[in-house]
C-alpha positions as CSV (number, residue, x, y, z in Angstrom):
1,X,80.5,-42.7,18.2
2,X,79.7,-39.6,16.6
3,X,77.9,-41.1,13.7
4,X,75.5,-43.1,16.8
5,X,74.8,-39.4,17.6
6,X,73.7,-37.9,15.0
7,X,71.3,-41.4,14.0
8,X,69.8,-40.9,17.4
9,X,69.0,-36.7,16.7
10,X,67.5,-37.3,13.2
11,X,65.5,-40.2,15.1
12,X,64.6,-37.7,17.5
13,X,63.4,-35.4,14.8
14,X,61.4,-38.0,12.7
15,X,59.6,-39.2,15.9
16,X,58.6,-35.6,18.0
17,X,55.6,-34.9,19.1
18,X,52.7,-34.8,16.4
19,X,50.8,-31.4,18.9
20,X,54.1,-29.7,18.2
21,X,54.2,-29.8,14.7
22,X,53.1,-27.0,12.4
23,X,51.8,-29.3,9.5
24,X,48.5,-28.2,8.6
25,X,48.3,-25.1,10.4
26,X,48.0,-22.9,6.9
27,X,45.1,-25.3,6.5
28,X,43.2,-24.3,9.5
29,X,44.2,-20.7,9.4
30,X,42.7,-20.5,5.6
31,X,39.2,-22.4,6.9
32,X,38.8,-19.7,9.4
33,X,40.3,-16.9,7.1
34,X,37.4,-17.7,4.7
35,X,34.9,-18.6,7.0
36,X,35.1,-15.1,8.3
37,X,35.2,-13.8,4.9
38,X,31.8,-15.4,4.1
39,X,30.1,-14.1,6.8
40,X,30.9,-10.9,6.0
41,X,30.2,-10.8,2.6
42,X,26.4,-12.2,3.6
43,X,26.4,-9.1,6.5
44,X,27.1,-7.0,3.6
45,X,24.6,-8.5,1.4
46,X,21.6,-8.3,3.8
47,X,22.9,-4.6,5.0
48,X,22.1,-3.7,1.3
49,X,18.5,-5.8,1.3
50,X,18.0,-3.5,4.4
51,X,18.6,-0.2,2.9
52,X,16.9,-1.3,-0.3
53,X,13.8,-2.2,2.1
54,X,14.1,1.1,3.5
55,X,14.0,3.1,0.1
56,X,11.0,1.0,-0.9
57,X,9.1,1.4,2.6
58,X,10.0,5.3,2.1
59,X,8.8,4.9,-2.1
60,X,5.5,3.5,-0.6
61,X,4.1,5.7,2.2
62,X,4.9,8.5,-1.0
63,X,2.7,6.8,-3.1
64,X,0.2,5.5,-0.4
65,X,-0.3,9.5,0.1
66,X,-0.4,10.7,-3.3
67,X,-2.7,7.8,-4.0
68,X,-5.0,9.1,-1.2
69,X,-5.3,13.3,-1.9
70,X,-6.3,12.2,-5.4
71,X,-9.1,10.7,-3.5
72,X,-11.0,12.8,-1.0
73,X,-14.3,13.0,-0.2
74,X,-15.2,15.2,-3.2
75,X,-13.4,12.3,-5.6
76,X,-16.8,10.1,-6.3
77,X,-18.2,7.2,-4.1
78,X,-15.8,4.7,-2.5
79,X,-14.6,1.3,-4.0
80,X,-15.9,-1.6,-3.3
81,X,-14.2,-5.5,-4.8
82,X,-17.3,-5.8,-6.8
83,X,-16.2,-2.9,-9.0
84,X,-12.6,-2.7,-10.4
85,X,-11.3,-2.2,-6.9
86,X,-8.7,0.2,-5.5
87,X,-7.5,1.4,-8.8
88,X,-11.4,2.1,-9.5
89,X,-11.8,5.8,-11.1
90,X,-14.4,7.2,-9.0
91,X,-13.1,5.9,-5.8
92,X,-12.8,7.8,-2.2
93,X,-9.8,6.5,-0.5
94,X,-10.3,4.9,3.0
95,X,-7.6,2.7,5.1
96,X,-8.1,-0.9,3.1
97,X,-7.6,0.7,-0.3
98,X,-5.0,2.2,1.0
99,X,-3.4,-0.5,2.0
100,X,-4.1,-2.6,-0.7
101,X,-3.1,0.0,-2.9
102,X,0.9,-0.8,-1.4
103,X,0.6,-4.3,-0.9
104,X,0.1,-4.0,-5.1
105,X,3.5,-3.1,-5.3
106,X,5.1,-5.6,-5.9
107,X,9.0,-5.5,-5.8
108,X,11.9,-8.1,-5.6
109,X,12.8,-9.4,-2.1
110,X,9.8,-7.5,-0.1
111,X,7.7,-9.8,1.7
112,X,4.1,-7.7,1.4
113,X,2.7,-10.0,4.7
114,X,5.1,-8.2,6.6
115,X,3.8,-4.3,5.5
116,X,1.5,-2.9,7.6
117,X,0.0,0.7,6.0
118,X,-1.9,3.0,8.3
119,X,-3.4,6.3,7.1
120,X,-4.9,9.1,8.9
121,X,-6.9,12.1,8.1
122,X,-6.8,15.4,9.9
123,X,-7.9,19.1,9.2
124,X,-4.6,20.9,9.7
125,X,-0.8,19.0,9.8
126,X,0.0,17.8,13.5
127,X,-3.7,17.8,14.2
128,X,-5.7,15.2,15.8
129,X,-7.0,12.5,13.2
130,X,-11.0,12.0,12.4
131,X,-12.8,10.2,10.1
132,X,-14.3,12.5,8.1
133,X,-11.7,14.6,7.8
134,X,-11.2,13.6,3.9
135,X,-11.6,16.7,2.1
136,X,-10.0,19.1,-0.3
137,X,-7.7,21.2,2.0
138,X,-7.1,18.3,4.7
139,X,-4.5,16.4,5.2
140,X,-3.6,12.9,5.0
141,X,-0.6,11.4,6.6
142,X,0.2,7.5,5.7
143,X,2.6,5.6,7.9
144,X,4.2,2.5,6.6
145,X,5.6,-0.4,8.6
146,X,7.9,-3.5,7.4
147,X,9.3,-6.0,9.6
148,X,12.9,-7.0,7.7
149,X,14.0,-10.2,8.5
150,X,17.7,-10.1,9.0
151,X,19.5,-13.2,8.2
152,X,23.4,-14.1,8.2
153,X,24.9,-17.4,8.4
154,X,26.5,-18.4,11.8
155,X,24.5,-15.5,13.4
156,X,21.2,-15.6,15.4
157,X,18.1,-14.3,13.2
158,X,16.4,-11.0,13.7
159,X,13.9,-8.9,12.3
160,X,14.1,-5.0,12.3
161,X,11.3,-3.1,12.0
162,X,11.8,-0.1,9.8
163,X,8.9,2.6,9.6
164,X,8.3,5.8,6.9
165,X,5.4,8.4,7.0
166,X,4.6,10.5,4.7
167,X,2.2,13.8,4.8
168,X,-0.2,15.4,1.6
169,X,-2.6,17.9,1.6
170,X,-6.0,16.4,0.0
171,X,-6.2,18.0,-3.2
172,X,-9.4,16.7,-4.4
């Protein structure tokens, strides 16, 4: 009788309920482990696209400004496409050179659709901006915008807009 027993437990055993069993739970628990994993790693990835973004909108409006106190109203004549364009010698610097002058920078993962460069003139820092305010002594102040498209897997897209301005006095 005793040996029936035991036949009918190890039955029991071979023949429990599949929910119950733990086969192929290291399976699921190393999907999701890595899963997560992933997703950080690409949050850390685009987090560094984003500063790098940032340093480059911040490199830009610095050499947006610099490109336009070289180029005051007592520079020469302003550029036109005809000529050599922006990078002309004799050239006064107004708002499109300006802004072509950054979207010439080219660099690695910055989408130059999405800058937006505005520059404006004034006689003293803080003061209101004019348009013929482009002489030795005034000051220009350039303002770049970039739109950064943030993308992780799994995670809803987003772009952040990330700004810099930078301020010169016009030397020539």
């Amino acid at each position: 009788m005793r040996q029936r027993n035991f036949n009918i437990v190890a039955h029991l055993r071979l023949h429990r309920d599949p929910l119950s069993s733990e086969a192929g739970g290291t399976l699921i628990e190393t999907a999701l482990s890595i899963s997560l994993l992933m997703i950080m790693l690409f949050a850390v990835i685009e987090v560094s696209l984003a500063l790098y973004s940032y340093h480059f909108i911040s490199n830009a409006a610095c050499e947006a400004t610099r490109y336009a106190i070289v180029r005051g109203s007592t520079w020469g004549t302003e550029c036109d496409s005809e000529s050599t364009g922006y990078a002309a010698g004799g050239c006064t610097a107004n708002q499109a050179d300006i802004q072509t002058y950054v979207q010439s920078i080219e660099l690695p993962g910055i989408d130059s659709s999405n800058l937006t460069v505005t520059p404006t003139w004034a006689t003293t820092p803080g003061a209101s901006s004019c348009s013929t305010c482009n002489s030795a002594g005034d000051v220009v102040q350039v303002e770049v915008d970039y739109s950064f498209p943030f993308s992780v897997p799994f995670l809803p897209k987003r772009t952040f807009s990330m700004s810099s301005t930078s301020e010169m006095v016009i030397s020539q």
